[in-house]
TORKOL-80170 format. One record per atom (N, C-alpha, C): z, x, y negated; atom name. Coordinates in nm, 2 decimals. Atoms other than C-alpha are relative to their C-alpha. Example, Ala and Ser with C-alpha at 12.3 -4.5 7.8 and 13.67 -1.06 7.14 Angstrom:
<atom zz="0.00" xx="0.09" yy="0.12" a="N"/>
<atom zz="0.78" xx="1.23" yy="0.45" a="CA"/>
<atom zz="0.00" xx="0.09" yy="-0.12" a="C"/>
<atom zz="0.00" xx="-0.09" yy="0.11" a="N"/>
<atom zz="0.71" xx="1.37" yy="0.11" a="CA"/>
<atom zz="0.08" xx="-0.08" yy="-0.11" a="C"/>
END
This chain:
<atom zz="0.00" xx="0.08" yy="0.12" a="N"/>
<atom zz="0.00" xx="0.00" yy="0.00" a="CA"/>
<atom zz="0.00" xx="0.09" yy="-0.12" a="C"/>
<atom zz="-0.04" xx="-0.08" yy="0.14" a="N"/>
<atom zz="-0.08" xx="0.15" yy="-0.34" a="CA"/>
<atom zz="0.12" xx="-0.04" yy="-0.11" a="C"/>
<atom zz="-0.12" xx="0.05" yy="0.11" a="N"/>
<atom zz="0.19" xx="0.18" yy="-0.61" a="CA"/>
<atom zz="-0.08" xx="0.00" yy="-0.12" a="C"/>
<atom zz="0.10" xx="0.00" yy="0.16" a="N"/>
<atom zz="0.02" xx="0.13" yy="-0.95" a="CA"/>
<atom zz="0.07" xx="0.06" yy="-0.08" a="C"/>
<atom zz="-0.01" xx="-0.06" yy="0.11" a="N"/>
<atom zz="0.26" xx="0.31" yy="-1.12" a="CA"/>
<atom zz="0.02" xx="0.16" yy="0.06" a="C"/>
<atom zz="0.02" xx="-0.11" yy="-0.05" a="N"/>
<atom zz="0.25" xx="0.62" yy="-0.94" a="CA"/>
<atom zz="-0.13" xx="0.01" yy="0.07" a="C"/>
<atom zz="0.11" xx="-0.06" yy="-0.08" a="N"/>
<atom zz="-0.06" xx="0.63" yy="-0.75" a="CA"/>
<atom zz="-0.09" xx="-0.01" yy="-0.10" a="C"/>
<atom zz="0.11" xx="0.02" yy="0.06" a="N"/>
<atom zz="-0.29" xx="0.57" yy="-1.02" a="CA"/>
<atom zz="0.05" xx="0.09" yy="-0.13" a="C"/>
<atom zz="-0.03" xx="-0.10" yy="0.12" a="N"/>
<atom zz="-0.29" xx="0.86" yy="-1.31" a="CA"/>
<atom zz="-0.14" xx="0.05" yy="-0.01" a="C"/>
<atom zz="0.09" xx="-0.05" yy="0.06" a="N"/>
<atom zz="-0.53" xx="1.03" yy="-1.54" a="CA"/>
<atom zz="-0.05" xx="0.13" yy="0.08" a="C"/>
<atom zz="0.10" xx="-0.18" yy="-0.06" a="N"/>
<atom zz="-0.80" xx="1.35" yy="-1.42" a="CA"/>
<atom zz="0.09" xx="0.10" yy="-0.08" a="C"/>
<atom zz="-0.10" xx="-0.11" yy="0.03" a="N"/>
<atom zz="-0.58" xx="1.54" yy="-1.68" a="CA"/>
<atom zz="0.10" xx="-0.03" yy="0.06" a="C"/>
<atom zz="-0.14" xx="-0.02" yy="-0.02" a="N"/>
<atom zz="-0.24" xx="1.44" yy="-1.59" a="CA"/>
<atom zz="-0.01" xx="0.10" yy="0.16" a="C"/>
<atom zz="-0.01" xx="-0.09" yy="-0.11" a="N"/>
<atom zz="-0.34" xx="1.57" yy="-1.24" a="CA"/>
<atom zz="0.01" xx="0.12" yy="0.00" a="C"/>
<atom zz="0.04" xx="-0.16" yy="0.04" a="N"/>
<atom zz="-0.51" xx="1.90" yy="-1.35" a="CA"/>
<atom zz="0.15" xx="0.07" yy="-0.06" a="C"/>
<atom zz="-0.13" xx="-0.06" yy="0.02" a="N"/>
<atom zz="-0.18" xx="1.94" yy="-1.55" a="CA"/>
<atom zz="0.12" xx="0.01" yy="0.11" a="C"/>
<atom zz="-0.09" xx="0.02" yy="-0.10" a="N"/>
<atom zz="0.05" xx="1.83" yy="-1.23" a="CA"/>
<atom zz="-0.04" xx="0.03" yy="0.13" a="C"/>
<atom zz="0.09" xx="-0.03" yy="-0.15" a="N"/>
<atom zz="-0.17" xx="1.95" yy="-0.92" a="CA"/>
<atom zz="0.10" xx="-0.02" yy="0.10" a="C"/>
<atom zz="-0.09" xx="-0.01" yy="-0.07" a="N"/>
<atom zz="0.14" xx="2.06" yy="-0.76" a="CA"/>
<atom zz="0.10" xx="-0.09" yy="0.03" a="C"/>
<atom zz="-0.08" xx="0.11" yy="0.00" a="N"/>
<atom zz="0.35" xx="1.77" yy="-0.80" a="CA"/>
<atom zz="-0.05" xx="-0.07" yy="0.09" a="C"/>
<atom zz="0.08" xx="0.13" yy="-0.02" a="N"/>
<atom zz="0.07" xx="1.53" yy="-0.71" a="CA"/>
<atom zz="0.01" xx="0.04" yy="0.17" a="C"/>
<atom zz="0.01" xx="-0.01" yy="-0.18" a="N"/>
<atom zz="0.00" xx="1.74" yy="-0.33" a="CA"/>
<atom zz="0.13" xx="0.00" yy="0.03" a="C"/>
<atom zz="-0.16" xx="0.04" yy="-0.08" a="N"/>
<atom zz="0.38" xx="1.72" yy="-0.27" a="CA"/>
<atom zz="0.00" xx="-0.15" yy="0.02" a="C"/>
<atom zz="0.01" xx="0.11" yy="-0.03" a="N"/>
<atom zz="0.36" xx="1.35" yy="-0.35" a="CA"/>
<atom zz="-0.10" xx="-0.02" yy="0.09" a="C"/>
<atom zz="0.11" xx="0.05" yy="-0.13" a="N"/>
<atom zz="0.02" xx="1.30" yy="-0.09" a="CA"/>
<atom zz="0.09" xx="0.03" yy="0.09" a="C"/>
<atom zz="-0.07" xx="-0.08" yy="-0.07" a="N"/>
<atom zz="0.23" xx="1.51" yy="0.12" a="CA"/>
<atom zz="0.14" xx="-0.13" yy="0.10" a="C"/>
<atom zz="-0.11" xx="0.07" yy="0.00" a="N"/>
<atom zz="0.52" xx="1.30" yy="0.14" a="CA"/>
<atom zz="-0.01" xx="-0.15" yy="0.03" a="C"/>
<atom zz="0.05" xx="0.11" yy="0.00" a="N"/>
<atom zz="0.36" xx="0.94" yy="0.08" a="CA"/>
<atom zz="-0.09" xx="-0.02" yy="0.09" a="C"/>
<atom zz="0.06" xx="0.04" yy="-0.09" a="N"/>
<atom zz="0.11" xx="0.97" yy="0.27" a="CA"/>
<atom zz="-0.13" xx="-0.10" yy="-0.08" a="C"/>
<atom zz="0.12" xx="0.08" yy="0.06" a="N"/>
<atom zz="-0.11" xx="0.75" yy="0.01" a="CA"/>
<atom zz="-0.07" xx="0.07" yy="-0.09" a="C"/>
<atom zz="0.08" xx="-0.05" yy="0.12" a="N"/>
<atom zz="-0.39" xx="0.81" yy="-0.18" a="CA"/>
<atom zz="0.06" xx="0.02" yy="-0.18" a="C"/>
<atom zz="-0.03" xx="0.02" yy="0.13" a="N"/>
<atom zz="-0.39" xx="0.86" yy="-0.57" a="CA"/>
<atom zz="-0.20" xx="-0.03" yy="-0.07" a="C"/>
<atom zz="0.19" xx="0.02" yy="0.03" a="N"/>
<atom zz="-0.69" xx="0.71" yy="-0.79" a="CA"/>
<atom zz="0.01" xx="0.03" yy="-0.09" a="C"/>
<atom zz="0.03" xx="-0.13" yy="0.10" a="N"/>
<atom zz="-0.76" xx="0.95" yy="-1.06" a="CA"/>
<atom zz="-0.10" xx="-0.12" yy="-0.11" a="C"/>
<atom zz="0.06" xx="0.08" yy="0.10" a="N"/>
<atom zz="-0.88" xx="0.80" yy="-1.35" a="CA"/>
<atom zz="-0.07" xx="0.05" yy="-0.10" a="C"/>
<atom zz="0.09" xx="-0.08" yy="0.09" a="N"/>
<atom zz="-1.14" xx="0.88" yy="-1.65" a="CA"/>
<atom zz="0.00" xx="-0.11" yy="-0.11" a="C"/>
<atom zz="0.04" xx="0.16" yy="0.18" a="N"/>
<atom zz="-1.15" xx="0.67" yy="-2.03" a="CA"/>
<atom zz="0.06" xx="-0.10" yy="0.14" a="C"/>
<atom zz="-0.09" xx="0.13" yy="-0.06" a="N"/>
<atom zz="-0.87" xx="0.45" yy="-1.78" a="CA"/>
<atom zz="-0.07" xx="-0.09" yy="0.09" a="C"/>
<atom zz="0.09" xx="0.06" yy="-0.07" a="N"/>
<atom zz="-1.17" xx="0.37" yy="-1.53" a="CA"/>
<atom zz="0.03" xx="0.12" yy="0.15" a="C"/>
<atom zz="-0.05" xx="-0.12" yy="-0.12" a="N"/>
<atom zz="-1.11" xx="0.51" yy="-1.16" a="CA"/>
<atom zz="-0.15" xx="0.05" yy="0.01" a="C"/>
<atom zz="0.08" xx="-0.09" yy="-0.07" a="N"/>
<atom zz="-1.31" xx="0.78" yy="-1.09" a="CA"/>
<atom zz="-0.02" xx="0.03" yy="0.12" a="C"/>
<atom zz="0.01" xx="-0.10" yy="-0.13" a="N"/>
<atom zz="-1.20" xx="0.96" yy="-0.77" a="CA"/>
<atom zz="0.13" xx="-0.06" yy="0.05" a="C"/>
<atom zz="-0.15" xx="0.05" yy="-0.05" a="N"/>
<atom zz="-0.94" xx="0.87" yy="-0.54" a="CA"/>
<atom zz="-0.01" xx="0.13" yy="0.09" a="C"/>
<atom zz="-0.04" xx="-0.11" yy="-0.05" a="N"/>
<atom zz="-0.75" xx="1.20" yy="-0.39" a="CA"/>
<atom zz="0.13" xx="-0.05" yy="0.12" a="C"/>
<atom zz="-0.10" xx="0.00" yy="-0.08" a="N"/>
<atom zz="-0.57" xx="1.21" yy="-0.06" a="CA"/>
<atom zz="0.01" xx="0.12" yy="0.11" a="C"/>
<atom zz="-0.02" xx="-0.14" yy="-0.10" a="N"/>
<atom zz="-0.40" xx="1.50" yy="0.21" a="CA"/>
<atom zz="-0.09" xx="-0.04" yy="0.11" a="C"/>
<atom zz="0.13" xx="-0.06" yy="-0.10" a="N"/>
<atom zz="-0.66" xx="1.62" yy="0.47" a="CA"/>
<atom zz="0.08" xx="-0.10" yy="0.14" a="C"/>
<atom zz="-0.04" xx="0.10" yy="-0.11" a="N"/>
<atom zz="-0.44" xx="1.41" yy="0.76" a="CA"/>
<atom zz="-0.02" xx="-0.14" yy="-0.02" a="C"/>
<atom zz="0.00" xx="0.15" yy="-0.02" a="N"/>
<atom zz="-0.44" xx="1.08" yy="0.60" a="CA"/>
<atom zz="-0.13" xx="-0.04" yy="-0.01" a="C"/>
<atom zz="0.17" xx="0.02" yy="0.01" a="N"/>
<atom zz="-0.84" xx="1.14" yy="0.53" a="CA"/>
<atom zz="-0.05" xx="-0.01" yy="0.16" a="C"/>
<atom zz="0.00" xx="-0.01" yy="-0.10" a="N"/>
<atom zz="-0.83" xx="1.24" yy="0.90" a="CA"/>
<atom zz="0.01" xx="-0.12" yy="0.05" a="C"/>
<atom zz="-0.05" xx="0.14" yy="-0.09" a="N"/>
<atom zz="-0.68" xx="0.91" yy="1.04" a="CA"/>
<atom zz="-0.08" xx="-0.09" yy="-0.07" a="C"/>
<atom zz="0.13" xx="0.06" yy="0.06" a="N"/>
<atom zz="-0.94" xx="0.73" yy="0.79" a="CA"/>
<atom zz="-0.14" xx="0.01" yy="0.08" a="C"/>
<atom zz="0.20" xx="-0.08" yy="-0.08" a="N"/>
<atom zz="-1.23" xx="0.90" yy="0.96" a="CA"/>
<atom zz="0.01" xx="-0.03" yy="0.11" a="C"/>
<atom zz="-0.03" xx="0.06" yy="-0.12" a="N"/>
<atom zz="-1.07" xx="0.82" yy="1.30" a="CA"/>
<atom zz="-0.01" xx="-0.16" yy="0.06" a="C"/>
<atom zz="0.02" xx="0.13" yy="0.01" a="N"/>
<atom zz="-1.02" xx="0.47" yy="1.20" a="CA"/>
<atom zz="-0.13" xx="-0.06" yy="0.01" a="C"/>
<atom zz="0.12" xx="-0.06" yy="0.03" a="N"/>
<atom zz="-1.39" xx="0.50" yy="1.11" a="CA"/>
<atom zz="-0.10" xx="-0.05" yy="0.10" a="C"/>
<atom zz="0.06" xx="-0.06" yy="-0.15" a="N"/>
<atom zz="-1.52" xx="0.61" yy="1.42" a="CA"/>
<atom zz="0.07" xx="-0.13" yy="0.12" a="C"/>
<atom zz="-0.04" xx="0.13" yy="-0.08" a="N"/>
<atom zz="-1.33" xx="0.34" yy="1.63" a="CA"/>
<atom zz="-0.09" xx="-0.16" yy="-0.05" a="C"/>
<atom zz="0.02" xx="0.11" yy="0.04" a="N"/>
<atom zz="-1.41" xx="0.03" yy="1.45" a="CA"/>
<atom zz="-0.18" xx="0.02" yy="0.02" a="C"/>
<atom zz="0.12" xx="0.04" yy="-0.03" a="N"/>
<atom zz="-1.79" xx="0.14" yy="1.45" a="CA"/>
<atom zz="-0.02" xx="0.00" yy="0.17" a="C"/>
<atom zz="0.00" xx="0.01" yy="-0.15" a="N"/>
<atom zz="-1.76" xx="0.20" yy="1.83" a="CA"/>
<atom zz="0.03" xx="-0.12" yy="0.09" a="C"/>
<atom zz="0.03" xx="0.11" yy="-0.09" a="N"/>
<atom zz="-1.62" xx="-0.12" yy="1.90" a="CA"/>
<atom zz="-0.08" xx="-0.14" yy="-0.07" a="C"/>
<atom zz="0.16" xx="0.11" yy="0.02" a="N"/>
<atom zz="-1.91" xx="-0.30" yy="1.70" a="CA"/>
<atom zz="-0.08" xx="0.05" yy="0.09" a="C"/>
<atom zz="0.13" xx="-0.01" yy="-0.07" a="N"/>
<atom zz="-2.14" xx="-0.14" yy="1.89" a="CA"/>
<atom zz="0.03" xx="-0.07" yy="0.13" a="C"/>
<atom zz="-0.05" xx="0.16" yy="-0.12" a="N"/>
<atom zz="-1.95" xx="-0.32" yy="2.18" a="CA"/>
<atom zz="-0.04" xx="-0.06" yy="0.02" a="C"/>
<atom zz="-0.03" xx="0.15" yy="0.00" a="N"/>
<atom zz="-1.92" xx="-0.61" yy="2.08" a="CA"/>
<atom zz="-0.15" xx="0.00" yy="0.01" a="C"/>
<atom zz="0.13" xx="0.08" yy="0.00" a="N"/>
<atom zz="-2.29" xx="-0.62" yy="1.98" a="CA"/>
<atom zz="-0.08" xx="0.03" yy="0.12" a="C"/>
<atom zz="0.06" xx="0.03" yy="-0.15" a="N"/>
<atom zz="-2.38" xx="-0.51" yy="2.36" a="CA"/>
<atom zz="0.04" xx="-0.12" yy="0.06" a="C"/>
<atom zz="-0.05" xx="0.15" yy="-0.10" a="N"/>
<atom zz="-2.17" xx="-0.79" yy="2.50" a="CA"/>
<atom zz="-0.10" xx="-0.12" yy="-0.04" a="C"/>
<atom zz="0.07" xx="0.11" yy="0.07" a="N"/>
<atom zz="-2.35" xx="-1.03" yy="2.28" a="CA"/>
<atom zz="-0.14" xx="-0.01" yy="0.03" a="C"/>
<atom zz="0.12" xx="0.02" yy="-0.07" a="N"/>
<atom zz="-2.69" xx="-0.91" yy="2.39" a="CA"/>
<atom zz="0.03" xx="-0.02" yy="0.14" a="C"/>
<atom zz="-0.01" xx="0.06" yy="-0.12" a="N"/>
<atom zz="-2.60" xx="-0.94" yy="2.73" a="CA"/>
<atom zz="0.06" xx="-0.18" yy="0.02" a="C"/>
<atom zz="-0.05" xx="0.18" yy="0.00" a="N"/>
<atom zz="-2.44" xx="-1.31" yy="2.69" a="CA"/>
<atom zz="-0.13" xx="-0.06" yy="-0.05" a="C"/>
<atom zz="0.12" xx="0.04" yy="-0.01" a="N"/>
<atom zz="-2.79" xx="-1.35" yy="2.55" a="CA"/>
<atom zz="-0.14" xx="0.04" yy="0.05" a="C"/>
<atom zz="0.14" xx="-0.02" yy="-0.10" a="N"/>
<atom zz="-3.03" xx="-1.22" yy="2.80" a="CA"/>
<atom zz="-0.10" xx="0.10" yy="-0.08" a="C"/>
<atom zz="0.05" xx="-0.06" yy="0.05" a="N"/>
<atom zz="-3.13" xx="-0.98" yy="2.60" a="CA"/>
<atom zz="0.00" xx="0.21" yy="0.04" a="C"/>
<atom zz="-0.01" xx="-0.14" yy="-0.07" a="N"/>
<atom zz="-3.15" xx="-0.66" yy="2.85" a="CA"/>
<atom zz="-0.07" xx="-0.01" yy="0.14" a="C"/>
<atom zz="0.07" xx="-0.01" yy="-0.11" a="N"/>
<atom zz="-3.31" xx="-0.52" yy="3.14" a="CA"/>
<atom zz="0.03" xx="0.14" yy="0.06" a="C"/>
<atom zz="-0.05" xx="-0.10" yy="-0.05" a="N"/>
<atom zz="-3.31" xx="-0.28" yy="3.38" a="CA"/>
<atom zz="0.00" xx="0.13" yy="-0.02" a="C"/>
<atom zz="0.00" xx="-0.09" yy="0.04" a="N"/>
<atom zz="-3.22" xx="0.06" yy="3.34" a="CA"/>
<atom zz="-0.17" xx="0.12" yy="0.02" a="C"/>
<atom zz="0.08" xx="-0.10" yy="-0.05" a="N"/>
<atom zz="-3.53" xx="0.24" yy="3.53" a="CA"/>
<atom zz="-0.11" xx="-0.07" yy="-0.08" a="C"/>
<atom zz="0.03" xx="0.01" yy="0.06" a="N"/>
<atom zz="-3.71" xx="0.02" yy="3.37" a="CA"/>
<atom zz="-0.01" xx="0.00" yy="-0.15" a="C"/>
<atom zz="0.05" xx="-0.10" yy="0.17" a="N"/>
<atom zz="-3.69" xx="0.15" yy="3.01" a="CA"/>
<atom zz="-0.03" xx="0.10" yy="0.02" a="C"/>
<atom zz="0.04" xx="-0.18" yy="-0.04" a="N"/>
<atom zz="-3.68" xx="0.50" yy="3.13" a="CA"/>
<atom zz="-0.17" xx="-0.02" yy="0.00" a="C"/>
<atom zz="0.22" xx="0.02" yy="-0.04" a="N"/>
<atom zz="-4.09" xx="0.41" yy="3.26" a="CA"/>
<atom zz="0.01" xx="0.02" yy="-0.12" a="C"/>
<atom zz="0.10" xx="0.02" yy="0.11" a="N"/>
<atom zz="-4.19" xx="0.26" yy="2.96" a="CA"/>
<atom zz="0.07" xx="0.12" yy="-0.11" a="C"/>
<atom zz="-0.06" xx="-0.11" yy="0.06" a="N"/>
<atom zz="-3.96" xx="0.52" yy="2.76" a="CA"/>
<atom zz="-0.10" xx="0.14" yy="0.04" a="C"/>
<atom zz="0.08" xx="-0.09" yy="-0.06" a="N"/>
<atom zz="-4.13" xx="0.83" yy="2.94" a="CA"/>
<atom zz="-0.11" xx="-0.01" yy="-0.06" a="C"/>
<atom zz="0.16" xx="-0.01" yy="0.02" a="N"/>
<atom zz="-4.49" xx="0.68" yy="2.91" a="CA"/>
<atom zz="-0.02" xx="-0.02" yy="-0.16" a="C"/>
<atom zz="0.01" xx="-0.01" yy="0.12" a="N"/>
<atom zz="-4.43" xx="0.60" yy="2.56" a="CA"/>
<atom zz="-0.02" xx="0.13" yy="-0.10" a="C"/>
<atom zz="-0.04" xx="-0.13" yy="0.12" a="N"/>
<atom zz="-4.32" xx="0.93" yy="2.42" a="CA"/>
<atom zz="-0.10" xx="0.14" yy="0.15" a="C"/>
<atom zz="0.08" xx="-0.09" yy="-0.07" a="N"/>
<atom zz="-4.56" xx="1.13" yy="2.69" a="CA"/>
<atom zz="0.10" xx="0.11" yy="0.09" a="C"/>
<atom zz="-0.12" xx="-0.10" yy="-0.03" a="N"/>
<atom zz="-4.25" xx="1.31" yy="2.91" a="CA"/>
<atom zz="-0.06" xx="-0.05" yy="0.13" a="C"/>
<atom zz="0.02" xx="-0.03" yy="-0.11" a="N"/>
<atom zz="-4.39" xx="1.37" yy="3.26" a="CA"/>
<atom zz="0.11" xx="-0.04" yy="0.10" a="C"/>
<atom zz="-0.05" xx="-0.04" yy="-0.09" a="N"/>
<atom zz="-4.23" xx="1.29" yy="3.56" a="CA"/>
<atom zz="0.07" xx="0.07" yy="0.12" a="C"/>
END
């Protein structure tokens, strides 16, 4: 959950507080959204909680692509394996 009055500060106040700010990531664990003329710019967070983002990421597209097999198969929308390989093969000219 962001805090608005801590997670959200100016590009200078950072530049002036760098050290403060990565203790706070550090500690919180939440982002900070960096701001420009009081419009967010950039949002800064520690390399672990970017990590578990990117993990998050990577799952959620993995179980779309699931789901969206399940869904072609509930609609008859598949066939046999050796059969793509053929037409695969002879399409792209890959010898037997």
């Amino acid at each position: 959950m962001l805090n608005i009055t801590s997670d959200i500060q100016s590009l200078t106040t950072f530049r002036r507080r760098s050290g403060d700010f990565m203790k706070q990531l550090k500690k919180t664990r939440r982002p900070v959204v960096l701001t420009v003329n009081g419009k967010a710019a950039a949002v800064v967070q520690d390399a672990e909680a970017y990590q578990r983002l990117l993990d998050l990421a990577a799952r959620a597209d993995a179980k779309e692509g699931i789901r969206q097999g399940m869904d072609d198969i509930k609609q008859g929308k598949v066939r046999p394996a050796r059969e793509f390989f053929e037409d695969f093969e002879a399409r792209n000219g890959i010898p037997r």
